[in-house]
CHARMM internal coordinates of N, CA and C (Angstrom, degrees):
IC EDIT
DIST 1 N 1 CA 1.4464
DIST 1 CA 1 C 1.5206
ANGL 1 N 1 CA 1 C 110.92
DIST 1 C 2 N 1.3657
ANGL 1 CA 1 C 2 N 119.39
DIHE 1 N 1 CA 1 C 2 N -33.67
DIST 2 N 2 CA 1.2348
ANGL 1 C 2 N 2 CA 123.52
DIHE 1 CA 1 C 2 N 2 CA -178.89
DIST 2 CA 2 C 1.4424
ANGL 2 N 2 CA 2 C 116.94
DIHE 1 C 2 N 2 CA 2 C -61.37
DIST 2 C 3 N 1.5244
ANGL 2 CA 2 C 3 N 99.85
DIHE 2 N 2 CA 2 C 3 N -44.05
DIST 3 N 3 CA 1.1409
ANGL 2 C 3 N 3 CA 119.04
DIHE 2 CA 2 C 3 N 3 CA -170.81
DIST 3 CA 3 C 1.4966
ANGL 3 N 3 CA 3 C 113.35
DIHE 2 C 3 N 3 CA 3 C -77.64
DIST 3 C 4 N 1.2577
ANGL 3 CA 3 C 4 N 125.40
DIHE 3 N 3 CA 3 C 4 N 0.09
DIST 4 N 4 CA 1.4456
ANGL 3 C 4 N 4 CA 137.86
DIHE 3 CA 3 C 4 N 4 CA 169.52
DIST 4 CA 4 C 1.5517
ANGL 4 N 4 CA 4 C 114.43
DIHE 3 C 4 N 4 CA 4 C -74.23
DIST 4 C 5 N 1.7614
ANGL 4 CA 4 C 5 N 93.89
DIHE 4 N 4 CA 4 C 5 N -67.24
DIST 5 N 5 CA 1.7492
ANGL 4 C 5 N 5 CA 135.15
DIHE 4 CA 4 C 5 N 5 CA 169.89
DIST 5 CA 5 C 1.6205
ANGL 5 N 5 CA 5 C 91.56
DIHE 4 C 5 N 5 CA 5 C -24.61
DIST 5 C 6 N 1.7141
ANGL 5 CA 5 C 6 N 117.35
DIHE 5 N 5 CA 5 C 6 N -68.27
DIST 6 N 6 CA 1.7502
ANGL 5 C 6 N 6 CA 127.69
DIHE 5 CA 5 C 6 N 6 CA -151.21
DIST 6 CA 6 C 2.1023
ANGL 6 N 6 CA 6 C 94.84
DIHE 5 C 6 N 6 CA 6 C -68.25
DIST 6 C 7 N 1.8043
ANGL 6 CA 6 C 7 N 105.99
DIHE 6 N 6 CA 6 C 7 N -38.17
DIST 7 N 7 CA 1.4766
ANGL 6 C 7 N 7 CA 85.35
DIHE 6 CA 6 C 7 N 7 CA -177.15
DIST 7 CA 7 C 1.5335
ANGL 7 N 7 CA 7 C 124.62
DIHE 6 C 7 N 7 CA 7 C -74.10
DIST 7 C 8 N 1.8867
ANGL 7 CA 7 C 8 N 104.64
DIHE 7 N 7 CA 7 C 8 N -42.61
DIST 8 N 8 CA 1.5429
ANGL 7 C 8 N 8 CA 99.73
DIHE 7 CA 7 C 8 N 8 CA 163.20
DIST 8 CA 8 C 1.2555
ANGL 8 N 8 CA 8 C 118.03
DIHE 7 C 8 N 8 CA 8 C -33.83
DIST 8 C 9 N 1.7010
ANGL 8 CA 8 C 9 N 138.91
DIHE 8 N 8 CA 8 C 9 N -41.26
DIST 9 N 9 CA 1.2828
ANGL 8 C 9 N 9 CA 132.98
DIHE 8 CA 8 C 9 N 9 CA -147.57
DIST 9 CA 9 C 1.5231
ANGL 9 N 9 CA 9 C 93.63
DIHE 8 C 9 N 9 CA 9 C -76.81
DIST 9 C 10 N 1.7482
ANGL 9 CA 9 C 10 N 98.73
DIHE 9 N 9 CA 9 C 10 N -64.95
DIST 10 N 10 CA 1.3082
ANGL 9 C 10 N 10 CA 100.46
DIHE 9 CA 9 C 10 N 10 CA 174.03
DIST 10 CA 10 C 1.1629
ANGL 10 N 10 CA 10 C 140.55
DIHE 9 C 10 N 10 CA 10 C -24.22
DIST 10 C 11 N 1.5097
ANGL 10 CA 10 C 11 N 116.23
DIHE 10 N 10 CA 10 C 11 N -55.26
DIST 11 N 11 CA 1.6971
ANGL 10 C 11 N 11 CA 119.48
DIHE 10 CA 10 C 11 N 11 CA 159.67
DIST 11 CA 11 C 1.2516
ANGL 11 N 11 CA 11 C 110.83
DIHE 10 C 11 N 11 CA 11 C -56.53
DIST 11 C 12 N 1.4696
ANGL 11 CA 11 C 12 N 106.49
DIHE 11 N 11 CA 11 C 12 N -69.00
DIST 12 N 12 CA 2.0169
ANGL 11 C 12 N 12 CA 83.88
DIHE 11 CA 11 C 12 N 12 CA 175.86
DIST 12 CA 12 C 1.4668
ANGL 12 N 12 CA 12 C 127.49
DIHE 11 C 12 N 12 CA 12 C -4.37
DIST 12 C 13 N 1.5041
ANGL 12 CA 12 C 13 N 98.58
DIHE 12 N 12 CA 12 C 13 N -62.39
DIST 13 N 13 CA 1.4347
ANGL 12 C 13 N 13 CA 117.20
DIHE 12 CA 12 C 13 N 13 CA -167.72
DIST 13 CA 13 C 1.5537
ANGL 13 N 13 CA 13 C 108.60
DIHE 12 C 13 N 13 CA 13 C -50.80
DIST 13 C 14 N 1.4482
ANGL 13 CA 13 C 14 N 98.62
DIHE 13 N 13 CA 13 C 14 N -70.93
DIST 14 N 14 CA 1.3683
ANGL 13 C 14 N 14 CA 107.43
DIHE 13 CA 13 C 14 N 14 CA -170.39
DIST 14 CA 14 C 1.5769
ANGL 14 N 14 CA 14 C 115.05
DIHE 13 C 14 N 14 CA 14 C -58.99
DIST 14 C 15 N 1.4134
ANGL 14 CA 14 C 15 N 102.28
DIHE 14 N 14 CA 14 C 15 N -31.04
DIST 15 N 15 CA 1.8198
ANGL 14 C 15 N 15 CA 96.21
DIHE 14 CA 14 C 15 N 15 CA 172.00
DIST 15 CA 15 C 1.3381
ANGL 15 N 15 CA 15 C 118.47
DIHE 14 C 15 N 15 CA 15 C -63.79
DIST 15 C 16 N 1.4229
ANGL 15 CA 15 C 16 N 135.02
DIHE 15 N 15 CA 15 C 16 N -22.30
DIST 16 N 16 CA 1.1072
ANGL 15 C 16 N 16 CA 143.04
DIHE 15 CA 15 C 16 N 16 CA 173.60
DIST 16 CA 16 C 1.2108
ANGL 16 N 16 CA 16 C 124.26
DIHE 15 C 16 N 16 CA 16 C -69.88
DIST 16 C 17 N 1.3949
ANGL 16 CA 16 C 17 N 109.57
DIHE 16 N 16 CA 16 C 17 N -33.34
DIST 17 N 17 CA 1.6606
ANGL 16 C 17 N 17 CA 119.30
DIHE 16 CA 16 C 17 N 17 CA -170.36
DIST 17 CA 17 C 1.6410
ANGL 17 N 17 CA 17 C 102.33
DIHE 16 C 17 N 17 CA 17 C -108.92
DIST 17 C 18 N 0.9066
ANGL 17 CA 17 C 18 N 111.30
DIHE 17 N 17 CA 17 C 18 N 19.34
DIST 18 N 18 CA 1.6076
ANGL 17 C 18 N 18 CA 109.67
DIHE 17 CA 17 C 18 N 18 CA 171.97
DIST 18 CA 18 C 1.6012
ANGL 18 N 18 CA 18 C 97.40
DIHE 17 C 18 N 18 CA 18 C -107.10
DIST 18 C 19 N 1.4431
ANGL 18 CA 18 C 19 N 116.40
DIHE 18 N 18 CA 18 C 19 N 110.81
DIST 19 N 19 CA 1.2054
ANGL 18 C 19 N 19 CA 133.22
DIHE 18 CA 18 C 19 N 19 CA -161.76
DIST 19 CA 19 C 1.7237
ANGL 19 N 19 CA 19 C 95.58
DIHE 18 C 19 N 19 CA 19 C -90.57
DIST 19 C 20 N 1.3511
ANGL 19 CA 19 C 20 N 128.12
DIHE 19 N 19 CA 19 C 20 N 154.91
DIST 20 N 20 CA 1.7704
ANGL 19 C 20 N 20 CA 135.19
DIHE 19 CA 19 C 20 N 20 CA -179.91
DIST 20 CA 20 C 1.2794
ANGL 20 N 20 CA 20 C 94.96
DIHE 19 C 20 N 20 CA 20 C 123.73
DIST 20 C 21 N 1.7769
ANGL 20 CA 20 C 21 N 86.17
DIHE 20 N 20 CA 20 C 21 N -176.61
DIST 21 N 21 CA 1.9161
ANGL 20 C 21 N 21 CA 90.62
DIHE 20 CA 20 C 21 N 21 CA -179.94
DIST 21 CA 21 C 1.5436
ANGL 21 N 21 CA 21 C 74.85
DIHE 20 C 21 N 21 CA 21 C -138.65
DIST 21 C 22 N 1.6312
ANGL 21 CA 21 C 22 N 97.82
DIHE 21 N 21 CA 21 C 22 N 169.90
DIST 22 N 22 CA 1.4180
ANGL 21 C 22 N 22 CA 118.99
DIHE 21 CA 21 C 22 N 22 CA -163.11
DIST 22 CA 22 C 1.6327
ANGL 22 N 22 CA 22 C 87.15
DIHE 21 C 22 N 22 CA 22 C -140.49
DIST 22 C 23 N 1.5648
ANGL 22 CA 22 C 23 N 94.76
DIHE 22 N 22 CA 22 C 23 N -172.06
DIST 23 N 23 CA 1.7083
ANGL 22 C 23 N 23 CA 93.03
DIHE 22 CA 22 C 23 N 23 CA -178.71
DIST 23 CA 23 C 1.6938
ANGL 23 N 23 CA 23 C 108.70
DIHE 22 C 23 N 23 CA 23 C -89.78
DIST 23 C 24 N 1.3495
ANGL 23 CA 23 C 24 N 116.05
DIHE 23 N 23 CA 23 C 24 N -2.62
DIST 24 N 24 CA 1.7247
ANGL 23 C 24 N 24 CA 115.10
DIHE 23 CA 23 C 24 N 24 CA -157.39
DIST 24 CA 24 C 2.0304
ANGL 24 N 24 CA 24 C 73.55
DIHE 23 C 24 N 24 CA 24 C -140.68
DIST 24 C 25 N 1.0820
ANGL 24 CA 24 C 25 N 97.52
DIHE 24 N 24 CA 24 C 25 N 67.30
DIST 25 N 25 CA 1.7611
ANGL 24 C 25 N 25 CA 117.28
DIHE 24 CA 24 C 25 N 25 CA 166.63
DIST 25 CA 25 C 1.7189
ANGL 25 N 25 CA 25 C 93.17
DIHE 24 C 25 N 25 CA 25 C -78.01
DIST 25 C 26 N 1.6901
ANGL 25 CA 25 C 26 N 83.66
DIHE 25 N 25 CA 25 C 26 N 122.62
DIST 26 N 26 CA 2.0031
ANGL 25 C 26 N 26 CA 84.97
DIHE 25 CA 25 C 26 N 26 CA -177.14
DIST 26 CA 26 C 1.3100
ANGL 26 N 26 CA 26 C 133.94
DIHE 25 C 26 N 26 CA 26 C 113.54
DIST 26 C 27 N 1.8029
ANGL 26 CA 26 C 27 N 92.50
DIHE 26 N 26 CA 26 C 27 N -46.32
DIST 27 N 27 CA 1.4229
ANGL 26 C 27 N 27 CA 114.62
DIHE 26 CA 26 C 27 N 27 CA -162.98
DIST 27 CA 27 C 1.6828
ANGL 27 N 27 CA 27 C 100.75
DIHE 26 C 27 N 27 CA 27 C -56.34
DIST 27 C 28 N 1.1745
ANGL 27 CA 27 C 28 N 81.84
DIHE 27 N 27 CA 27 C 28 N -64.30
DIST 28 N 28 CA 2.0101
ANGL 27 C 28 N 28 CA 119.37
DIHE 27 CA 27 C 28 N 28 CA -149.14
DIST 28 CA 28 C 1.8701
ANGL 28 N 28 CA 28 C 81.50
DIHE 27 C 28 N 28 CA 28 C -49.25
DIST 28 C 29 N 1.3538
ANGL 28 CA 28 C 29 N 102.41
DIHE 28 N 28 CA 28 C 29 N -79.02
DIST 29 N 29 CA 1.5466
ANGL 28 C 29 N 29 CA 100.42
DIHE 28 CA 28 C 29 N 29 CA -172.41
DIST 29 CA 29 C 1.5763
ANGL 29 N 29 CA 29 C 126.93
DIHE 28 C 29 N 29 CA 29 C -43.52
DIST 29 C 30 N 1.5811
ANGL 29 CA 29 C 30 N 114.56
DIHE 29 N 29 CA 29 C 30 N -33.35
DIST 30 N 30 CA 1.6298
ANGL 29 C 30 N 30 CA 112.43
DIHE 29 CA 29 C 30 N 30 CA -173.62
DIST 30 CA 30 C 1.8861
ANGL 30 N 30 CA 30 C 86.08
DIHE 29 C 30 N 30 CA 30 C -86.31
DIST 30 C 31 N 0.9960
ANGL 30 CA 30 C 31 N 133.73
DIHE 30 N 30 CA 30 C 31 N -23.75
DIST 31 N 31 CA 1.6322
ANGL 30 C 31 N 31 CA 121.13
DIHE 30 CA 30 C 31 N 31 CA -164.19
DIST 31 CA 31 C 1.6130
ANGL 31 N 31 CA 31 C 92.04
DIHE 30 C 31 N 31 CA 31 C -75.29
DIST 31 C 32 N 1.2125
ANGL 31 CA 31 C 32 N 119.56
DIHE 31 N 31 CA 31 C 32 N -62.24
DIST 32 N 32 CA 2.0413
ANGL 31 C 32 N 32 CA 135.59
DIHE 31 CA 31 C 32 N 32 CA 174.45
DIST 32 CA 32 C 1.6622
ANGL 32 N 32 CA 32 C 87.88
DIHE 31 C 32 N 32 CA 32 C -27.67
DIST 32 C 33 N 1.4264
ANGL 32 CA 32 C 33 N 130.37
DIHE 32 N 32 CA 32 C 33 N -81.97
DIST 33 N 33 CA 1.3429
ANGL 32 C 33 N 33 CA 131.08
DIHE 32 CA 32 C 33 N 33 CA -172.72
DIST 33 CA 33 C 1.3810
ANGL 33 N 33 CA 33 C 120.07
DIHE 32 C 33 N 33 CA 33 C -57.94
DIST 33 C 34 N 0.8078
ANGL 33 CA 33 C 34 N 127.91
DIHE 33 N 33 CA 33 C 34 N -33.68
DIST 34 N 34 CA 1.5942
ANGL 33 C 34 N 34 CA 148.42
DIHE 33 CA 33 C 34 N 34 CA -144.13
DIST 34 CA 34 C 2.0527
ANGL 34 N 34 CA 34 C 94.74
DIHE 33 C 34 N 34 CA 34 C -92.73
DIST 34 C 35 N 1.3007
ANGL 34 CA 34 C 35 N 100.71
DIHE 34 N 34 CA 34 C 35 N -50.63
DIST 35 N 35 CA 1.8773
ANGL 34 C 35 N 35 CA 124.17
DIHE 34 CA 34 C 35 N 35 CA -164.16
DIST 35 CA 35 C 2.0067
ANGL 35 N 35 CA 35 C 84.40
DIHE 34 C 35 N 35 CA 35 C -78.88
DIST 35 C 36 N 0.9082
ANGL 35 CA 35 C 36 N 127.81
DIHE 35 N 35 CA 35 C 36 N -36.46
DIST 36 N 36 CA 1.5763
ANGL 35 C 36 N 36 CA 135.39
DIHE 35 CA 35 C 36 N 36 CA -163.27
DIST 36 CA 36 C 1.0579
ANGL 36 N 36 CA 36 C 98.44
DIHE 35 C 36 N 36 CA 36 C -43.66
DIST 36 C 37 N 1.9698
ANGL 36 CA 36 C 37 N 85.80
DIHE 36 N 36 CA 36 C 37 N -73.24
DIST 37 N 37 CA 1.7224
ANGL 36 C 37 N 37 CA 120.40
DIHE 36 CA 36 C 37 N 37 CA -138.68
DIST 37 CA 37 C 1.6826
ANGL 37 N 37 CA 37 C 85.73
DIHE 36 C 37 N 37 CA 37 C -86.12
DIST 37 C 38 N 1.5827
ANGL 37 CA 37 C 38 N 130.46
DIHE 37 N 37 CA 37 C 38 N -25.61
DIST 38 N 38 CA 1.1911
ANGL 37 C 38 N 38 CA 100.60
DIHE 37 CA 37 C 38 N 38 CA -177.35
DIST 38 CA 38 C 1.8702
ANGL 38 N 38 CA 38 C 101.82
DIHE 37 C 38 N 38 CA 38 C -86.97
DIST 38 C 39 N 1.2398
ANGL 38 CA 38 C 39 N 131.05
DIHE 38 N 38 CA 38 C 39 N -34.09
DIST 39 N 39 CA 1.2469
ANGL 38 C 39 N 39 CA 120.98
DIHE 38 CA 38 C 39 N 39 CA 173.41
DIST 39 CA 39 C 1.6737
ANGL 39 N 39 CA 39 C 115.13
DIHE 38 C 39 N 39 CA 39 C -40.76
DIST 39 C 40 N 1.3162
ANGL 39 CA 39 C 40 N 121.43
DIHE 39 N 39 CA 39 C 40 N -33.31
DIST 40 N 40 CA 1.6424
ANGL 39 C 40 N 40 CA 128.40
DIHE 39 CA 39 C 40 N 40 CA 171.88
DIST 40 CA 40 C 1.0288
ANGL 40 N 40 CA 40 C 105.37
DIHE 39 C 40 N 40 CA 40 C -72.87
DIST 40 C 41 N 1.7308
ANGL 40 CA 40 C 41 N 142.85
DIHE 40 N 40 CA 40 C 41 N -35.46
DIST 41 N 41 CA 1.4892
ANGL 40 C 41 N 41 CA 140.36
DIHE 40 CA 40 C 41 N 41 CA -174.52
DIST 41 CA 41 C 1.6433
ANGL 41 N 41 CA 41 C 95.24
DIHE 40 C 41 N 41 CA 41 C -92.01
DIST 41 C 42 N 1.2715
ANGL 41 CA 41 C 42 N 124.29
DIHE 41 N 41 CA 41 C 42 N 92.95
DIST 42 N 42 CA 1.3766
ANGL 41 C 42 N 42 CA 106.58
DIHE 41 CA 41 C 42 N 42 CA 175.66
DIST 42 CA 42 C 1.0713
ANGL 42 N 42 CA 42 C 149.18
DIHE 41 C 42 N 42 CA 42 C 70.56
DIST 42 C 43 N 1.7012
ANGL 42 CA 42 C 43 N 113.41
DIHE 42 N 42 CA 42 C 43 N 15.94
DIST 43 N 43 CA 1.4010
ANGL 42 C 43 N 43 CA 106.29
DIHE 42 CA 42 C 43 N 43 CA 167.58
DIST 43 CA 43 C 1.6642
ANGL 43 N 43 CA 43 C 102.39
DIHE 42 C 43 N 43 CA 43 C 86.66
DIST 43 C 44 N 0.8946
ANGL 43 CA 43 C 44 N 144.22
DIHE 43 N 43 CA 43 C 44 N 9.55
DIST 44 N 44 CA 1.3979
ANGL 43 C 44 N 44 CA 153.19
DIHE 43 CA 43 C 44 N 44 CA -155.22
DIST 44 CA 44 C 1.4131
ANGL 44 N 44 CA 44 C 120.96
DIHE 43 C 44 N 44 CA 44 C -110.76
DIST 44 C 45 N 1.6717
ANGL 44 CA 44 C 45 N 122.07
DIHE 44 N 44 CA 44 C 45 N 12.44
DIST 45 N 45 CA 1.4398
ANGL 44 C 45 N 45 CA 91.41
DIHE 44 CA 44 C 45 N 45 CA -156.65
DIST 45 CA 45 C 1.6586
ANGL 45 N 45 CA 45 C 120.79
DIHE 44 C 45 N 45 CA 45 C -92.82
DIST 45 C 46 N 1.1533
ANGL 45 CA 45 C 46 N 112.45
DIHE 45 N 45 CA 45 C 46 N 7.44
DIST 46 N 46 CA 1.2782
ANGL 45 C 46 N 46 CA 119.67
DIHE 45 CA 45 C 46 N 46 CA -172.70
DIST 46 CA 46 C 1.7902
ANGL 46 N 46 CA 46 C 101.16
DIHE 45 C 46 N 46 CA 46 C -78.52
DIST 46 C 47 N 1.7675
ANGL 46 CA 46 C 47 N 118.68
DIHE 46 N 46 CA 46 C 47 N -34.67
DIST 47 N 47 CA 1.6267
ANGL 46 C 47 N 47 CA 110.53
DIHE 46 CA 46 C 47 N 47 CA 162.26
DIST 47 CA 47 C 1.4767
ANGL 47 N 47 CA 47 C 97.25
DIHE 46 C 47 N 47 CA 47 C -76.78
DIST 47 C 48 N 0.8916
ANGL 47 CA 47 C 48 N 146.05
DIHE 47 N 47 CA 47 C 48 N -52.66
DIST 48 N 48 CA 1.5250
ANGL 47 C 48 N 48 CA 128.58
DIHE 47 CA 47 C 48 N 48 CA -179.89
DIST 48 CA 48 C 1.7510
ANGL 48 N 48 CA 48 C 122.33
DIHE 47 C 48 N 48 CA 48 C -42.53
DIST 48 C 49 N 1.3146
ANGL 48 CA 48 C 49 N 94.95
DIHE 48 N 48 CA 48 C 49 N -36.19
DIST 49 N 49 CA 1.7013
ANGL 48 C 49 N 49 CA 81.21
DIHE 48 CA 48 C 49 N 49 CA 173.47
DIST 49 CA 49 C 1.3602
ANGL 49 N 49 CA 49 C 98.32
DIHE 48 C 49 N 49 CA 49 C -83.16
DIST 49 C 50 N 1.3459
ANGL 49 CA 49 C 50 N 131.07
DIHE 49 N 49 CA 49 C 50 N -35.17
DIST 50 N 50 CA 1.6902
ANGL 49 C 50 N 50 CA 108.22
DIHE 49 CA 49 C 50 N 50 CA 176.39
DIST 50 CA 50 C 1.2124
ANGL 50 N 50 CA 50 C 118.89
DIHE 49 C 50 N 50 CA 50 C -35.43
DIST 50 C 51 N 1.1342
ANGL 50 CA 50 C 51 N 103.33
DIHE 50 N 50 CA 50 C 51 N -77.76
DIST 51 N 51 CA 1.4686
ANGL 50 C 51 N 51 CA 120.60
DIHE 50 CA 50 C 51 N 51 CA 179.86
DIST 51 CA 51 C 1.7292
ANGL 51 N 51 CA 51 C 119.22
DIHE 50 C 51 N 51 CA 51 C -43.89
DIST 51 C 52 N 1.2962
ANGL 51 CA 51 C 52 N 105.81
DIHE 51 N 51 CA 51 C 52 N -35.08
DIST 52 N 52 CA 1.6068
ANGL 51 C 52 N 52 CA 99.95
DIHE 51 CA 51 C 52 N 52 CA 167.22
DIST 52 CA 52 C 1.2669
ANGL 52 N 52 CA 52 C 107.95
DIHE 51 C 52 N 52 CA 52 C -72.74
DIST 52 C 53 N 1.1663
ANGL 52 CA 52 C 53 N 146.43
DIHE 52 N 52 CA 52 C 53 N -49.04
DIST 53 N 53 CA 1.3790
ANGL 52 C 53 N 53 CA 160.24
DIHE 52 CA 52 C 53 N 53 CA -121.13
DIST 53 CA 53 C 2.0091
ANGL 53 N 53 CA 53 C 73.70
DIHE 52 C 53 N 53 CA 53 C -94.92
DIST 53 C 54 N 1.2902
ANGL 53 CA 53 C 54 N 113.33
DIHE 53 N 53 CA 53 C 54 N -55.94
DIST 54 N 54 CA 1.5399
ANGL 53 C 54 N 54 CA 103.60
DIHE 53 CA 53 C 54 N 54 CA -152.28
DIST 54 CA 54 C 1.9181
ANGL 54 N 54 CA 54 C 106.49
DIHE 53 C 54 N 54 CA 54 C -86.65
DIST 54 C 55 N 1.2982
ANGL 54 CA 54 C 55 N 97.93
DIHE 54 N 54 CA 54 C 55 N -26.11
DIST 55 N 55 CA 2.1510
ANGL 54 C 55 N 55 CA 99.11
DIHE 54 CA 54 C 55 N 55 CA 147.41
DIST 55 CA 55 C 1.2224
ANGL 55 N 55 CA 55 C 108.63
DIHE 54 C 55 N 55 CA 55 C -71.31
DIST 55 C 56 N 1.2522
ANGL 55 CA 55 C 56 N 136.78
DIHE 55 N 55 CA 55 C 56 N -12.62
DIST 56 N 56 CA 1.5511
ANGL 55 C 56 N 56 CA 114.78
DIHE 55 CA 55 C 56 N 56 CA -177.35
DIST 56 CA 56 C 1.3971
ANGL 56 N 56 CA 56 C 108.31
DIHE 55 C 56 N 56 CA 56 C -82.96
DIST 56 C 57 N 1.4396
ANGL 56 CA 56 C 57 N 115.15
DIHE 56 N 56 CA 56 C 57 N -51.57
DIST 57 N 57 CA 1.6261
ANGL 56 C 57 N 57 CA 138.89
DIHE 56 CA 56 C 57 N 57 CA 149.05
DIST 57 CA 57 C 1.3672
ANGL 57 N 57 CA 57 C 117.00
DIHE 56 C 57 N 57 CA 57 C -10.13
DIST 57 C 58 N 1.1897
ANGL 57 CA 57 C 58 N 106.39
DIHE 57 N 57 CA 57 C 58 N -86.60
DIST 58 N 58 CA 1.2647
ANGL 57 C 58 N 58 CA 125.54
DIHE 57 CA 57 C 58 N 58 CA 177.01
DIST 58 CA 58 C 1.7292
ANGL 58 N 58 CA 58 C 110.53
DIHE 57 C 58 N 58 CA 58 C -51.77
DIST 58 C 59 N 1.5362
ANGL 58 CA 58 C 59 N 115.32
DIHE 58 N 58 CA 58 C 59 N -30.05
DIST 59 N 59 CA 1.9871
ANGL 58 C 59 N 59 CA 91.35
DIHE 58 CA 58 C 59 N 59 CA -176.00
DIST 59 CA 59 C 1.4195
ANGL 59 N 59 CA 59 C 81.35
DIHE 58 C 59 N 59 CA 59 C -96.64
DIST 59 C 60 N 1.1253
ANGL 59 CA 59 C 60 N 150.75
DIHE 59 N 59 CA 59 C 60 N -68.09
DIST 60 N 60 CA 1.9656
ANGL 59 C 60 N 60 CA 145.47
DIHE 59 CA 59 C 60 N 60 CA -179.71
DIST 60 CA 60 C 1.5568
ANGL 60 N 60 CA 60 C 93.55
DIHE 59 C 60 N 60 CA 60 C -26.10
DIST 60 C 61 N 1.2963
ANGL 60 CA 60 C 61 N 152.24
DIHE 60 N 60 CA 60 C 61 N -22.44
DIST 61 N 61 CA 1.2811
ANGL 60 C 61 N 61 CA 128.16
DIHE 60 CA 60 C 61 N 61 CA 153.39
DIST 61 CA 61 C 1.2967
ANGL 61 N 61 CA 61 C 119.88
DIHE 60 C 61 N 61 CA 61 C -72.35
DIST 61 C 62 N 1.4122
ANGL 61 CA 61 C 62 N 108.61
DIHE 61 N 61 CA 61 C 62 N -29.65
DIST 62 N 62 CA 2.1595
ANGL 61 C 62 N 62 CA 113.64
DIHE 61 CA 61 C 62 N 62 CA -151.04
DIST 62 CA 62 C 2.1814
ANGL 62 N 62 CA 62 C 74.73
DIHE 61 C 62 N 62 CA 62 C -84.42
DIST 62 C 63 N 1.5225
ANGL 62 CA 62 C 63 N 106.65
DIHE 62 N 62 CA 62 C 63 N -40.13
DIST 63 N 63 CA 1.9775
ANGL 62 C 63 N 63 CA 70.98
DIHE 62 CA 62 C 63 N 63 CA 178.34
DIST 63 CA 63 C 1.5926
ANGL 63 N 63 CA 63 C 118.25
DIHE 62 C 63 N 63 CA 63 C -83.14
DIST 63 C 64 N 1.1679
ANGL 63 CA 63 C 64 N 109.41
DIHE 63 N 63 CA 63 C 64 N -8.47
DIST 64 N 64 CA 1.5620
ANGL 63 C 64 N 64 CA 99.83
DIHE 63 CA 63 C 64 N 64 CA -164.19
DIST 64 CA 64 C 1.6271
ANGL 64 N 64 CA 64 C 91.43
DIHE 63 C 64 N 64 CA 64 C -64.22
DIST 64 C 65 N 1.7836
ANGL 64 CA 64 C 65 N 118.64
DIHE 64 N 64 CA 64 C 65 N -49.84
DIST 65 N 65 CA 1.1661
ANGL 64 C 65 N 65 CA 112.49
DIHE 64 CA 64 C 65 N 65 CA 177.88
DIST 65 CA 65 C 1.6169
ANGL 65 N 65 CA 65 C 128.37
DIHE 64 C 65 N 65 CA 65 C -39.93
DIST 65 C 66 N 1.4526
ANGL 65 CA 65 C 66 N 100.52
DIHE 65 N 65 CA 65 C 66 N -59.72
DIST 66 N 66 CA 1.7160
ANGL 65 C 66 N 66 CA 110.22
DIHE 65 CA 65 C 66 N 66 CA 158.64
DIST 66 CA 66 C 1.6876
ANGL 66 N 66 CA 66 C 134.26
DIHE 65 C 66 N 66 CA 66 C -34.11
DIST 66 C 67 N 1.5984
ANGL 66 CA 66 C 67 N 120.08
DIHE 66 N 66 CA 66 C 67 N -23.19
DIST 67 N 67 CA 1.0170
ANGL 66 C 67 N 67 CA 91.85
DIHE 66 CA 66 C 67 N 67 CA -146.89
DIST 67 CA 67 C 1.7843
ANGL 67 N 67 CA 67 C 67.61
DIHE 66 C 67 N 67 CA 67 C -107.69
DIST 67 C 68 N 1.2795
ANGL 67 CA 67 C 68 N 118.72
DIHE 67 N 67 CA 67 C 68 N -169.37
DIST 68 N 68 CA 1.4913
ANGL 67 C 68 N 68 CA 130.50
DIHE 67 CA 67 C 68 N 68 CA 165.54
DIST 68 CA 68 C 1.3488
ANGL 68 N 68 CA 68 C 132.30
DIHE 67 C 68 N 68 CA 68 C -70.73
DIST 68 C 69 N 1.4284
ANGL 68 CA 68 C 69 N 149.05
DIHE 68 N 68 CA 68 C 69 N 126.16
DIST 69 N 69 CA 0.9358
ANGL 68 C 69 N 69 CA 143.53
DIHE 68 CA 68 C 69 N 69 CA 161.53
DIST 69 CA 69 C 1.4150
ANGL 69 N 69 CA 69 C 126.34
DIHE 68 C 69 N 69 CA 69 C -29.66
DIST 69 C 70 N 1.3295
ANGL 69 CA 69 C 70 N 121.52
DIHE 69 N 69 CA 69 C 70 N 142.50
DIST 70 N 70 CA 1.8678
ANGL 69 C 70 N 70 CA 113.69
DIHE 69 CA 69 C 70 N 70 CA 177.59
DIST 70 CA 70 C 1.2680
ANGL 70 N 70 CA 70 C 85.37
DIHE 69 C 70 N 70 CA 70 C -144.82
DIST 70 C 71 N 1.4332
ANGL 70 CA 70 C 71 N 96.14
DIHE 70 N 70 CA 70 C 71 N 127.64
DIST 71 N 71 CA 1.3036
ANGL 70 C 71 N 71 CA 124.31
DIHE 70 CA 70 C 71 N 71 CA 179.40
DIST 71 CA 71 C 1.9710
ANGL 71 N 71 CA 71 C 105.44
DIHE 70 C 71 N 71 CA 71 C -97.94
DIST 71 C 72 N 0.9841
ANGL 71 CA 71 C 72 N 109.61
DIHE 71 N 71 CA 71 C 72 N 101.74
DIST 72 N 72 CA 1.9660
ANGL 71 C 72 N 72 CA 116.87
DIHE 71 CA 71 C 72 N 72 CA 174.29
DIST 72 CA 72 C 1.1931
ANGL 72 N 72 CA 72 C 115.62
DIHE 71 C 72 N 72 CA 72 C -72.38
DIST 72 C 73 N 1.5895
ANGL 72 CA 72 C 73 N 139.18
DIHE 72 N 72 CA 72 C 73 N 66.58
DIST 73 N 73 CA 1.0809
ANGL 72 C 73 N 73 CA 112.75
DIHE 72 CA 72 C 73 N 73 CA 177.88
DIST 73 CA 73 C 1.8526
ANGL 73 N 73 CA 73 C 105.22
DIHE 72 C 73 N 73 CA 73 C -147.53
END
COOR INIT
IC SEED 1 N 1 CA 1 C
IC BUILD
């Protein structure tokens, strides 16, 4: 079990520190946290990554809106 606990963490980690955007900006990281903390509350983590996955979503939009447009050309 421990040895489960140390790889989830691990990914955590590394999903966090892998800097870019992808098309599911949000997802990946609130589902990794989200699948954890609900697997520790009950056996749950498959609604926990939903539910992270769709807070991760949802704030990677509230900044994309926030930050300024850049125009590449």
């Amino acid at each position: 079990m421990k040895s489960i606990v140390a790889i989830a963490v691990a990914a955590m980690i590394a999903v966090a520190a892998v800097p870019g955007s992808a098309q599911a900006a949000g997802c990946l990281k609130g589902a990794a946290v989200g699948g954890v903390a609900g697997h520790f509350v009950g056996h749950h983590g498959l609604i926990g990554a939903g539910i992270g996955c769709l807070v991760g979503r949802h704030n990677a939009n509230k900044r994309a809106t926030q930050q300024p447009q850049q125009n590449y050309r």
